[in-house]
N, C-alpha and C positions, 0 to 999 in steps of 0.2 A: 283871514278876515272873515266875519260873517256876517251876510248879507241877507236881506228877506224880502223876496218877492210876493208883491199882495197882487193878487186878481178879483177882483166882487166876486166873481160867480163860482172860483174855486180855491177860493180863501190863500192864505201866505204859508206860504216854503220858505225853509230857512236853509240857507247854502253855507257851507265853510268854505271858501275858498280861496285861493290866490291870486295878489293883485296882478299878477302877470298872464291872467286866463284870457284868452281873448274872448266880444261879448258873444261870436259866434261858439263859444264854447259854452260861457256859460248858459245861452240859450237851450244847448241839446242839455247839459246838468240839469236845467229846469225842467227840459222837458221829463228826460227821464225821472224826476220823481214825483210827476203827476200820476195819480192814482187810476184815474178814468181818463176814458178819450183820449189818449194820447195823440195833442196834434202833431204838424208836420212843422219840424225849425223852422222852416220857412213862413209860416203864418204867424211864427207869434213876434211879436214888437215889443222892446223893454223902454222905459222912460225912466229919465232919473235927473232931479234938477233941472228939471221945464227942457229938458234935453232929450230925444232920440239917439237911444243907443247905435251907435254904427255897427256892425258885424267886423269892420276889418279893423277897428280897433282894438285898444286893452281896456283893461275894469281902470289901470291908473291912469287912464287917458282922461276920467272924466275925477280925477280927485274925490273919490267917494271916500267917506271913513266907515270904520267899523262899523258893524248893526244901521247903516245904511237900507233906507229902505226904495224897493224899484218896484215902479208900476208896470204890470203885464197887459199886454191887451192881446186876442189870440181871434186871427180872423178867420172866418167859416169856410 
């Protein structure tokens, strides 16, 4: 599945990946293909469907579909 994480300040990343990634995984995914500043997993927060991402869940916990889009937010 692919999914695209938008952040204002450093725009959308597009992920392929599987609904069985946990979101603490797909957070380091994210992180890793940030170009600059690479934060620390632990700062950054995903939203999706007026929802906060859990870490100890999965991507199918929250019923996303395809080309799904999740909000980043990445604290300083």
């Amino acid at each position: 599945m692919t999914l695209k994480i938008r952040h204002a300040a450093r725009g959308d990343v597009i992920l392929e990946i599987s609904n069985k990634l946990s979101i603490l995984d797909f957070k380091k995914e994210y992180v890793a293909q940030l170009k600059d500043d690479i934060p620390d997993v632990g700062n950054v927060r995903l939203f999706a469907m007026g929802k906060e991402l859990k870490d100890e869940l999965w991507i199918y916990s929250y019923d996303m579909m395809n080309e799904s889009t999740v909000q980043a937010m990445i604290k300083k």
